[in-house]
VEXROTOR-418343 format. One record per atom (N, C-alpha, C): residue number from 1; x negated, y negated, z negated. Coordinates in steps of 0.1 Angstrom, whole numbers. Example, Ala and Ser with C-alpha at 12.3 -4.5 7.8 and 13.67 -1.06 7.14 Angstrom:
BEGIN
  drenmar      u      v      w
        1   -132     57    -78
        1   -123     45    -78
        1   -132     33    -78
        2   -128     22    -71
        2   -137     11    -71
        2   -129      0    -79
//
This chain:
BEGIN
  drenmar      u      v      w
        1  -1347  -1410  -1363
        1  -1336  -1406  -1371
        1  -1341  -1403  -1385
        2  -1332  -1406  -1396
        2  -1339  -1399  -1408
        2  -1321  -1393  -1409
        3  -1328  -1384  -1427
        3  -1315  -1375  -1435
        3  -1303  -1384  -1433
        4  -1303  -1400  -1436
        4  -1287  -1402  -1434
        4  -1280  -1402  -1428
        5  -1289  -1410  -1411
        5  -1282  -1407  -1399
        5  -1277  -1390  -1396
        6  -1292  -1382  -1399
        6  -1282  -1367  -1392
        6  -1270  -1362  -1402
        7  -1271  -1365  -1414
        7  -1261  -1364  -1424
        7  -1244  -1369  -1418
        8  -1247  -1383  -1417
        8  -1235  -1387  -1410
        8  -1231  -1381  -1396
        9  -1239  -1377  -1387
        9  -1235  -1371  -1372
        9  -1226  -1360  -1381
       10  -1234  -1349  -1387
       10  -1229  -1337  -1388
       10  -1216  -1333  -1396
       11  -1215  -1349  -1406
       11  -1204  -1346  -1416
       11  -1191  -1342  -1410
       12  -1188  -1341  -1400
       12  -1173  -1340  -1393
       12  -1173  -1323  -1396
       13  -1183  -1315  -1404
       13  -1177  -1303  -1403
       13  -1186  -1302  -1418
       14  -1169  -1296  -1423
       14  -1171  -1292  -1440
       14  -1188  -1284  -1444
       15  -1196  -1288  -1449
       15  -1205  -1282  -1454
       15  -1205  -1265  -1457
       16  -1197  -1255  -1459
       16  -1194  -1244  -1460
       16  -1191  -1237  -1443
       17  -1188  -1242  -1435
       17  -1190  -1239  -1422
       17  -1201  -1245  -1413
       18  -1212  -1251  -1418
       18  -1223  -1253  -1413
       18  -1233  -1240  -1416
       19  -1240  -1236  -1401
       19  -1247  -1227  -1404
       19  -1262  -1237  -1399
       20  -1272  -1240  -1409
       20  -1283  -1241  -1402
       20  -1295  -1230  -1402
       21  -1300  -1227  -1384
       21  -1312  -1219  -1383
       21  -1323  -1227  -1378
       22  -1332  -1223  -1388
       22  -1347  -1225  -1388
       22  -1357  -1217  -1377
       23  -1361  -1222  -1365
       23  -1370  -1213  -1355
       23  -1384  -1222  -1359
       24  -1395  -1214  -1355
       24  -1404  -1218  -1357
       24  -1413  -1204  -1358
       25  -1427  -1209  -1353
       25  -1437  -1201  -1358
       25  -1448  -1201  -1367
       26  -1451  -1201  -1383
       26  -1457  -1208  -1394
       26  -1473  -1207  -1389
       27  -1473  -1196  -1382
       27  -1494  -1192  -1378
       27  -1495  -1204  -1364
       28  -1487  -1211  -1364
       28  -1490  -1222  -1348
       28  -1488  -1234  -1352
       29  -1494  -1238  -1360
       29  -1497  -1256  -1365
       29  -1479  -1262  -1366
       30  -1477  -1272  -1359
       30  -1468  -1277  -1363
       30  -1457  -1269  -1352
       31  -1456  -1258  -1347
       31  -1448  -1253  -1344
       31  -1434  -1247  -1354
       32  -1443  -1247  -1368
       32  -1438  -1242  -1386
       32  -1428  -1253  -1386
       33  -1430  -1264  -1382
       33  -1418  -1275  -1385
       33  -1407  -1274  -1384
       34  -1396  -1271  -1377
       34  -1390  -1263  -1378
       34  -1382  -1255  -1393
       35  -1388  -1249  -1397
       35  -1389  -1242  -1404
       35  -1391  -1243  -1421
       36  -1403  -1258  -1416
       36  -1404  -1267  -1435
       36  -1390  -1274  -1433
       37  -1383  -1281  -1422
       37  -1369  -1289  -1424
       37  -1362  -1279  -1430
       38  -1361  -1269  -1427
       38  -1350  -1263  -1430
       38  -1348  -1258  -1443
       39  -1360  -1257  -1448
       39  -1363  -1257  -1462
       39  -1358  -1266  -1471
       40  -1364  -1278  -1467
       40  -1361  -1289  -1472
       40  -1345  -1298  -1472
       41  -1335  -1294  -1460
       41  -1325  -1293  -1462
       41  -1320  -1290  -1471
       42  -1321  -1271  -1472
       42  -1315  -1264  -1478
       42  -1314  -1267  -1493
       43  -1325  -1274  -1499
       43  -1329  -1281  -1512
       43  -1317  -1296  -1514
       44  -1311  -1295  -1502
       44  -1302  -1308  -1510
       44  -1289  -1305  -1511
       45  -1280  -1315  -1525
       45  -1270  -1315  -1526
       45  -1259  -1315  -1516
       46  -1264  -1321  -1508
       46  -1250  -1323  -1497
       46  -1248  -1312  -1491
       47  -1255  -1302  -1490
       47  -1254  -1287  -1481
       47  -1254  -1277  -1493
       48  -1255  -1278  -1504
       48  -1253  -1267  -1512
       48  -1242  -1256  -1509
       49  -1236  -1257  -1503
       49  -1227  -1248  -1497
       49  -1228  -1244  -1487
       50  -1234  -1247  -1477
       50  -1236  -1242  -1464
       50  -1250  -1230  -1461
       51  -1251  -1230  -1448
       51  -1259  -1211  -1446
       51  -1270  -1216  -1442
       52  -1282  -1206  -1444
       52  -1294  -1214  -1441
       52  -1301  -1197  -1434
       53  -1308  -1201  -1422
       53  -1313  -1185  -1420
       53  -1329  -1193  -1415
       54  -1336  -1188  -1422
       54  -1354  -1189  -1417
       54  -1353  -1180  -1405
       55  -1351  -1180  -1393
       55  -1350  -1170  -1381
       55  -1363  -1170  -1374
       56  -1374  -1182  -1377
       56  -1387  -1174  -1368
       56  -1387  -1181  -1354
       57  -1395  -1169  -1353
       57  -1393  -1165  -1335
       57  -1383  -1155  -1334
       58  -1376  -1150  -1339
       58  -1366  -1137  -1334
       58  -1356  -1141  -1340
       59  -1347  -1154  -1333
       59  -1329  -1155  -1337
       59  -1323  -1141  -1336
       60  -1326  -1136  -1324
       60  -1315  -1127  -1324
       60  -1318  -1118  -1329
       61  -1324  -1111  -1339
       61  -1321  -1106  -1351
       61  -1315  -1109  -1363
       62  -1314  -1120  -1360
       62  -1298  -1125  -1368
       62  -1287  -1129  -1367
       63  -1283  -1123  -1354
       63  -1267  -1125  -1351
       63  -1257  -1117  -1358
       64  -1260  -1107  -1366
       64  -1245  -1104  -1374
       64  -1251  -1113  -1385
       65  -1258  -1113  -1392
       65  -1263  -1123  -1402
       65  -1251  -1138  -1400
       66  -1257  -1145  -1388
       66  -1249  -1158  -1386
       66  -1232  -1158  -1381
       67  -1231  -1145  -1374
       67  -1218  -1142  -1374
       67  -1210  -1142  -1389
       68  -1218  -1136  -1398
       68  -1210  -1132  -1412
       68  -1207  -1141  -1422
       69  -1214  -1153  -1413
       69  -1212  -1168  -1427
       69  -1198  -1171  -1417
       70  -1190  -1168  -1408
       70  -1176  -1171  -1403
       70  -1176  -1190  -1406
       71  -1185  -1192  -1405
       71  -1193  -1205  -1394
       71  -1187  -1211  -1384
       72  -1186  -1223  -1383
       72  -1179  -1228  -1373
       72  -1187  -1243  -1361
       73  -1197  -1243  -1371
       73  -1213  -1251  -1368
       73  -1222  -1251  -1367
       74  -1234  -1251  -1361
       74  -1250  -1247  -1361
       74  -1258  -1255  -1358
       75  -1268  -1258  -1367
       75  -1280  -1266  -1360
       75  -1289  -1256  -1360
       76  -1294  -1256  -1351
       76  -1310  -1252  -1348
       76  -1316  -1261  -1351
       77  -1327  -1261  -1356
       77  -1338  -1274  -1359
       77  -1353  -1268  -1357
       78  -1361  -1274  -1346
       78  -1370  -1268  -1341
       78  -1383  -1277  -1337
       79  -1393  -1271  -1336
       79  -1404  -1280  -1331
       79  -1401  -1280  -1313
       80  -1400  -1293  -1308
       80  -1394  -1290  -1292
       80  -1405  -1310  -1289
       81  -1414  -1302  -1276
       81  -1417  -1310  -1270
       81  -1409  -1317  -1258
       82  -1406  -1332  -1263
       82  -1392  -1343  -1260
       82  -1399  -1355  -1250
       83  -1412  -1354  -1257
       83  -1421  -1362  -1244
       83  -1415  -1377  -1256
       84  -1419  -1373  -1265
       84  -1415  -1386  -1277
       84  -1431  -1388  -1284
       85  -1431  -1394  -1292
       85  -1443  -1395  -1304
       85  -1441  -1383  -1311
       86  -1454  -1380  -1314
       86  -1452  -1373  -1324
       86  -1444  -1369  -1338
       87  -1442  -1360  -1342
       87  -1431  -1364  -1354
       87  -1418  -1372  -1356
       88  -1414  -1374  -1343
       88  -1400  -1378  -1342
       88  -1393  -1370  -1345
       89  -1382  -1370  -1349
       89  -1367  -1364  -1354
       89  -1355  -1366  -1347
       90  -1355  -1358  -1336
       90  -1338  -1366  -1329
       90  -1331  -1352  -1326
       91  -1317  -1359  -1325
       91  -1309  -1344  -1321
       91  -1310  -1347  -1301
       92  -1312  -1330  -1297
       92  -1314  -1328  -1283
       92  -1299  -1331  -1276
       93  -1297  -1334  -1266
       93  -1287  -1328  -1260
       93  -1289  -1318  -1255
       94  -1273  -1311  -1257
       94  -1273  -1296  -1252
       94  -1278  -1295  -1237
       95  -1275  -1304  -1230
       95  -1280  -1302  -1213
       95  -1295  -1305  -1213
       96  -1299  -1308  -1224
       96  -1315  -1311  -1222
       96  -1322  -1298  -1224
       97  -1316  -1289  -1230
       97  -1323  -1277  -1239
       97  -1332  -1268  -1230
       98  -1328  -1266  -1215
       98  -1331  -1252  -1211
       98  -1345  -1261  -1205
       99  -1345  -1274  -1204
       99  -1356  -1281  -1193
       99  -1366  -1285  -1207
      100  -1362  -1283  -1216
      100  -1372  -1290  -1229
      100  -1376  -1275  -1234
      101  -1372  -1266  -1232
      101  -1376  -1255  -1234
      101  -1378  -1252  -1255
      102  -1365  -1257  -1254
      102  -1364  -1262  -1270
      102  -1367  -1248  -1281
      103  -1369  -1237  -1275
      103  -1370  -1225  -1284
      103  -1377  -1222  -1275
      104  -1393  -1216  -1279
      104  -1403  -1205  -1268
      104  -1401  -1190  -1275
      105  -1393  -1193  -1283
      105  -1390  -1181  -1290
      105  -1385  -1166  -1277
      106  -1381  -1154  -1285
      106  -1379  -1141  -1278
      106  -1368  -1144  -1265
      107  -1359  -1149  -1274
      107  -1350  -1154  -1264
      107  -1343  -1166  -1262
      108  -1337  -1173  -1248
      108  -1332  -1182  -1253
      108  -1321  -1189  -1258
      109  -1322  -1200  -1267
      109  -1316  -1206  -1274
      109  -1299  -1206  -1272
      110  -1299  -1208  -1258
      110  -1287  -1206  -1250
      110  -1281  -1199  -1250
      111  -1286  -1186  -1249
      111  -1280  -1178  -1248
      111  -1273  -1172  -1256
      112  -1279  -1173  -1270
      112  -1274  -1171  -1282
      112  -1263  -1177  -1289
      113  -1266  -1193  -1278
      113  -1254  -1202  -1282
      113  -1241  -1194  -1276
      114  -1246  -1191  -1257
      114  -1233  -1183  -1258
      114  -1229  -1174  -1264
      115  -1233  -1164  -1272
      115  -1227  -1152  -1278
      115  -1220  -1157  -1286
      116  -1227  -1165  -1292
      116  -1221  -1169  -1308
      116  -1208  -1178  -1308
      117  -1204  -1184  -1295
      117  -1194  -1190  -1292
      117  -1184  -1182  -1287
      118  -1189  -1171  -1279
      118  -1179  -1158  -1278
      118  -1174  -1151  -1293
      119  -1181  -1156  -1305
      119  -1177  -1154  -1318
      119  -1173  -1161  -1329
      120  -1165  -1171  -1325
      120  -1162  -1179  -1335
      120  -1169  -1194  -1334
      121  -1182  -1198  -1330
      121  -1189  -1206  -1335
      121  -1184  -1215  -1324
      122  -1178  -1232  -1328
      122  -1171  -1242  -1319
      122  -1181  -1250  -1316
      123  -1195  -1256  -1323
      123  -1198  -1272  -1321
      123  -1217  -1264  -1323
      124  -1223  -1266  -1317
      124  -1240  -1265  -1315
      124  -1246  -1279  -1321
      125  -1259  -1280  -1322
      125  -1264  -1293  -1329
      125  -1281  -1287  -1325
      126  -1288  -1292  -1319
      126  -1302  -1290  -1315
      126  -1311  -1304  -1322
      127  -1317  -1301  -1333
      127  -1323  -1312  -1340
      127  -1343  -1307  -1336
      128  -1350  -1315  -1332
      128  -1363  -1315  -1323
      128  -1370  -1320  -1334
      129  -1382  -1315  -1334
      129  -1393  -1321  -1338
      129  -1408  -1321  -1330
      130  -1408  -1336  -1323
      130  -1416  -1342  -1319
      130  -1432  -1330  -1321
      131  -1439  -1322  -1319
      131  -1449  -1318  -1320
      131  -1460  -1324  -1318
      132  -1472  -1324  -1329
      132  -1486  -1330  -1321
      132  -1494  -1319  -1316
      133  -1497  -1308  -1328
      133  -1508  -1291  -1321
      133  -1502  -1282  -1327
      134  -1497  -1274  -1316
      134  -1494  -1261  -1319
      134  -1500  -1249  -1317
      135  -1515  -1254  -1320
      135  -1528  -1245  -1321
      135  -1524  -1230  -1328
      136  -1526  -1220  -1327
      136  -1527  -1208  -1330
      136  -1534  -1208  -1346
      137  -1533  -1204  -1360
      137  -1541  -1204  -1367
      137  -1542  -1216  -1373
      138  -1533  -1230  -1367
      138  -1541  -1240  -1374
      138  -1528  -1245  -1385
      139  -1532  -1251  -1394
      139  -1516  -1254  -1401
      139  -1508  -1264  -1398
      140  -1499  -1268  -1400
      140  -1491  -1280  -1398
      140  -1499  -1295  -1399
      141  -1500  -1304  -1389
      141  -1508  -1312  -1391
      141  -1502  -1323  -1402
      142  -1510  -1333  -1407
      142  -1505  -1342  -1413
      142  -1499  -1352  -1408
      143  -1497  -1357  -1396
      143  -1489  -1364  -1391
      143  -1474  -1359  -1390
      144  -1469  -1347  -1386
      144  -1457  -1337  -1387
      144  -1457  -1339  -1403
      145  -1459  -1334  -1412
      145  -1459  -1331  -1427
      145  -1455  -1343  -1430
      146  -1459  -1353  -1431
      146  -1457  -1371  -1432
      146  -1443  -1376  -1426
      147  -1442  -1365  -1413
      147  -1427  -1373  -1410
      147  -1412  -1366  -1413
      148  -1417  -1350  -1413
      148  -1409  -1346  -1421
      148  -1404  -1352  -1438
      149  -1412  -1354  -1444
      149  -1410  -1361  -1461
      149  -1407  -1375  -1456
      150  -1408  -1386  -1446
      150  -1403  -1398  -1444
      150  -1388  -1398  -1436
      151  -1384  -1382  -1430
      151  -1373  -1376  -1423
      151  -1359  -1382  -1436
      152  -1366  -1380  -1447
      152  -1358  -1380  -1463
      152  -1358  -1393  -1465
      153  -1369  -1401  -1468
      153  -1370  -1413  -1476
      153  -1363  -1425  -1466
      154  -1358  -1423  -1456
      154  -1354  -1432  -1448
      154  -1360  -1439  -1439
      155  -1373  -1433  -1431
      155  -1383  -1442  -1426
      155  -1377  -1439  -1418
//
């Protein structure tokens, strides 16, 4: 998948009701991935309007946060081993999430989806990145880093 394809999936909701959250953990190698997309989204025109939350490991310390952008969309975008190549880019299905263990985060992903759908929020979006080492201490490798910036250029 690169930026145009997820661009086109997601366009069916106005850019001002897209909330995207960034999970990830930056001290565990390319576990940080995650977290540089969401950056690098946030840097483009086509979302200049929409919500952006760096959430970490601890979403749910941002549920009035995501509640208060009155949001009607969410991607999570996360490092999630897919049993893919490395550095792949694809959106999860939602029934794949709890078996892909798509957040090792505090809590899970799911769950938060339900809350947040008990609050307004209609349509979920689980966007994966392929991991190679999510070594403790180590940084993002260059193979992740490479496919993140080729995520843009259309490769």
């Amino acid at each position: 998948m690169n930026f145009e394809n997820f661009r086109q999936i997601i366009a069916v909701i106005p850019p001002e009701k897209l909330l995207f959250i960034g999970l990830g953990n930056e001290i565990c190698g390319d576990d940080s991935a995650g977290l540089a997309l969401l950056e690098m989204i946030e840097k483009r025109k086509e979302f200049l309007n929409s919500h952006f939350i760096l959430a970490g490991t601890t979403p749910e310390n941002y549920l009035h946060e995501m509640i208060s952008t009155n949001g009607k969309a969410i991607v999570f975008i996360d490092a999630v081993r897919m049993g893919e190549k490395p550095g792949t880019i694809e959106f999860v299905e939602q029934s794949r999430i709890s078996s892909l263990e798509f957040s090792t985060h505090s809590y899970s992903v799911t769950l938060i989806e339900s809350f947040l759908s008990a609050n307004g929020f209609q349509s979920f979006y689980y966007l994966g990145i392929e991991p190679l080492m999510t070594k403790i201490g180590e940084p993002m490798s260059k193979t992740i880093s490479e496919s993140l910036t080729n995520f843009f250029n259309g490769s």
